[in-house]
C-alpha positions as CSV (number, residue, x, y, z in Angstrom):
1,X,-47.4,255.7,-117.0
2,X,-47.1,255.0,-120.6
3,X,-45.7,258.2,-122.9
4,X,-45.2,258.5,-126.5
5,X,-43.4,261.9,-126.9
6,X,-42.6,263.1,-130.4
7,X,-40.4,264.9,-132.5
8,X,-39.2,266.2,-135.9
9,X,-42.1,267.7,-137.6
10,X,-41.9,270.8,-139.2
11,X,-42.4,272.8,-142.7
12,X,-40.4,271.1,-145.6
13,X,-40.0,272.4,-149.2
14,X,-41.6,269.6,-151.7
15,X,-38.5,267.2,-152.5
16,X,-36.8,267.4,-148.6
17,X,-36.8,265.0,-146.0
18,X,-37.8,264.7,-142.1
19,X,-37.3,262.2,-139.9
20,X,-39.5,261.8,-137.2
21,X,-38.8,260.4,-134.1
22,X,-41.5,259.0,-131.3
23,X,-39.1,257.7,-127.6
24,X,-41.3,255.9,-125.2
25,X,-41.8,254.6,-121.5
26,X,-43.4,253.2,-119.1
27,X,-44.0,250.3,-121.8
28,X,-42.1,247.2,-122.3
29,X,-41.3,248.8,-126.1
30,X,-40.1,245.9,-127.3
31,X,-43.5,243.9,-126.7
32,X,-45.5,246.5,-128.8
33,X,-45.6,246.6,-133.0
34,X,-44.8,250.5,-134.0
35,X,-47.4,252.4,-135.9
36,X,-46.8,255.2,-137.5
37,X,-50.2,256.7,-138.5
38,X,-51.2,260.2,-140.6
39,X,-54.4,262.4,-140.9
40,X,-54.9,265.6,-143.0
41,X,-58.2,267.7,-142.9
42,X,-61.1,265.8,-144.6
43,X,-59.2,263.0,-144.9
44,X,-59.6,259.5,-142.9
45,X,-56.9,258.6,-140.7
46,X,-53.7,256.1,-142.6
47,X,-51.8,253.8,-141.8
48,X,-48.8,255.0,-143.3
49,X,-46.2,252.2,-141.8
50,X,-45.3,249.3,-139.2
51,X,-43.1,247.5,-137.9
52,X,-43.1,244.7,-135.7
53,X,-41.7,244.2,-132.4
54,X,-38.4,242.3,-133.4
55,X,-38.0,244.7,-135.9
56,X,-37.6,243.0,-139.0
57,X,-40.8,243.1,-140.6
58,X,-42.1,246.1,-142.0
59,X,-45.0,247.2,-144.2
60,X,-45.8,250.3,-145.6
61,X,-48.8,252.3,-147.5
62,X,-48.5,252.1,-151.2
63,X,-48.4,255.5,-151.0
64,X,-44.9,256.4,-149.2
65,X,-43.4,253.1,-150.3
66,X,-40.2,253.6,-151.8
67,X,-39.8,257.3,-150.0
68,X,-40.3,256.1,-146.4
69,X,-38.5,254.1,-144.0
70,X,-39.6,252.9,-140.4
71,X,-37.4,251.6,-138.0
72,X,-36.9,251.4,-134.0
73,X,-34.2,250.1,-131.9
74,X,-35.6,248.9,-128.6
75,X,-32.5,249.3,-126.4
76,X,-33.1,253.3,-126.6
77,X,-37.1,252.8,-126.8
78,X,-37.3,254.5,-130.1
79,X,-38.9,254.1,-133.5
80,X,-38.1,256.7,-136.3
81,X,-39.8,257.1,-139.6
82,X,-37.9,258.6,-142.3
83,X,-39.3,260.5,-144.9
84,X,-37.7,261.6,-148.2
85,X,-38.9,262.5,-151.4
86,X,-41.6,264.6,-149.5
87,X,-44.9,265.6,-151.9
88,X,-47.6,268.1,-150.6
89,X,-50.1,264.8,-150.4
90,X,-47.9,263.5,-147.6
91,X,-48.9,267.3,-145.0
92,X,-50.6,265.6,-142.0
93,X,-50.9,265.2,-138.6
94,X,-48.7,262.5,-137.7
95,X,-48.9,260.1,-134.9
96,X,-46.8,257.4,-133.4
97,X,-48.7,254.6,-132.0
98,X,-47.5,251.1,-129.8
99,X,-49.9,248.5,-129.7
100,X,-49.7,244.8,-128.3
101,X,-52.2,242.2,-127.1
102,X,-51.7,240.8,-123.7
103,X,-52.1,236.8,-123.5
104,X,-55.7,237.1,-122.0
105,X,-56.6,239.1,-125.2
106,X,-56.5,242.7,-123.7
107,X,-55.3,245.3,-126.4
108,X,-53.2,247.6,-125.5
109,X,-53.0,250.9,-127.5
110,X,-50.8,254.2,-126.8
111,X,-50.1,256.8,-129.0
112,X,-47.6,259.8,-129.2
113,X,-49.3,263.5,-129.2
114,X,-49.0,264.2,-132.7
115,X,-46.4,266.2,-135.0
116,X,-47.8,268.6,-137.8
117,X,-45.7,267.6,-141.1
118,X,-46.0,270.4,-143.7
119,X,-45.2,270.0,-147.8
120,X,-45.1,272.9,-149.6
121,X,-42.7,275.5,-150.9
């Protein structure tokens, strides 16, 4: 059975950091492009960074580039987004997502249970 399980969410004063972290299995992690996805109240859901499965492409939301980082290492089946230069736009529901496309087209799509992220002094 496939689980994203993850961690480091929390309160932060405007200016801190967090790094979240998202460890998976049952999934061949490697296989699967990292999502890190955010949603506030009365907000749509954003896309707030990838990264592909060998690791080495990344792209982010205009709106965290320069203050976040994604990356993952796939020997420990984890992918981490680092967040600095926290603002109290960036309070959301965060979610960790893997998703791939077997070669008969199937898309597969798993996500992590969510951490609350909260900006604000």
């Amino acid at each position: 059975q496939v689980r994203l399980v993850q961690s480091g969410g929390g309160l932060v004063q405007p200016g801190g950091s967090l790094r979240l972290s998202c460890a998976a299995s049952g999934l061949t992690f490697g296989t699967h492009t990292i999502n890190w996805y955010r949603q506030a109240p009365g907000k749509e859901r954003e896309l707030v960074a990838n990264i592909t499965s060998p690791g080495r492409g990344t792209n982010y939301a205009n709106s965290v580039k320069d203050r976040f980082i994604i990356s993952r290492d796939n020997r420990k089946m984890m992918a981490y987004l680092q967040m600095n230069s926290l603002q109290p736009e960036d309070t959301a529901l965060y979610f960790c997502n893997a998703w791939r496309v077997s070669p008969g087209g199937v898309v597969y799509d798993f996500w992590g249970q969510g951490t609350q992220v909260t900006v604000s002094s």
